[in-house]
N, C-alpha and C positions, 0 to 999 in steps of 0.2 A: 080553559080560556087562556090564551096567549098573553101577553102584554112585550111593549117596545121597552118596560120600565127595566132596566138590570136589578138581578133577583144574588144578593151575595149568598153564595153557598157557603159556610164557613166552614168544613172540612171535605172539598171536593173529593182528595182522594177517597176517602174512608166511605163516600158516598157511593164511588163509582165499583169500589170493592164491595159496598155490600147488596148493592144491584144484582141479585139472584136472577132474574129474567134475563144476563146476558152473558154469553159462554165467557171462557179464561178469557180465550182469544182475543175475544174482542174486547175485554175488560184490559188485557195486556198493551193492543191496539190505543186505546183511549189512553190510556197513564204512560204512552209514547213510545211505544213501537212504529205505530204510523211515523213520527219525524222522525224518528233513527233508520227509517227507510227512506224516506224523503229526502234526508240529508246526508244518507250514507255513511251512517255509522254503525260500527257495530257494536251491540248489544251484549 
């Protein structure tokens, strides 16, 4: 079930790293590859 409430995650990264369901890529993607595309930076 969703909610409109904000939910604090208190250690996002370590979250999103131990997230097994989703490949490097996209785990890499999330922790900011997408804005270092977005904004033309490199990595």
């Amino acid at each position: 079930m969703g909610t409109d409430w904000p939910f604090r995650e208190s250690a996002p990264v370590g979250y999103v790293r131990r997230a097994k369901n989703l490949s490097r890529a996209v785990r890499d993607d999330i922790l900011g590859a997408n804005a270092a595309k977005l904004f033309k930076i490199k990595a």
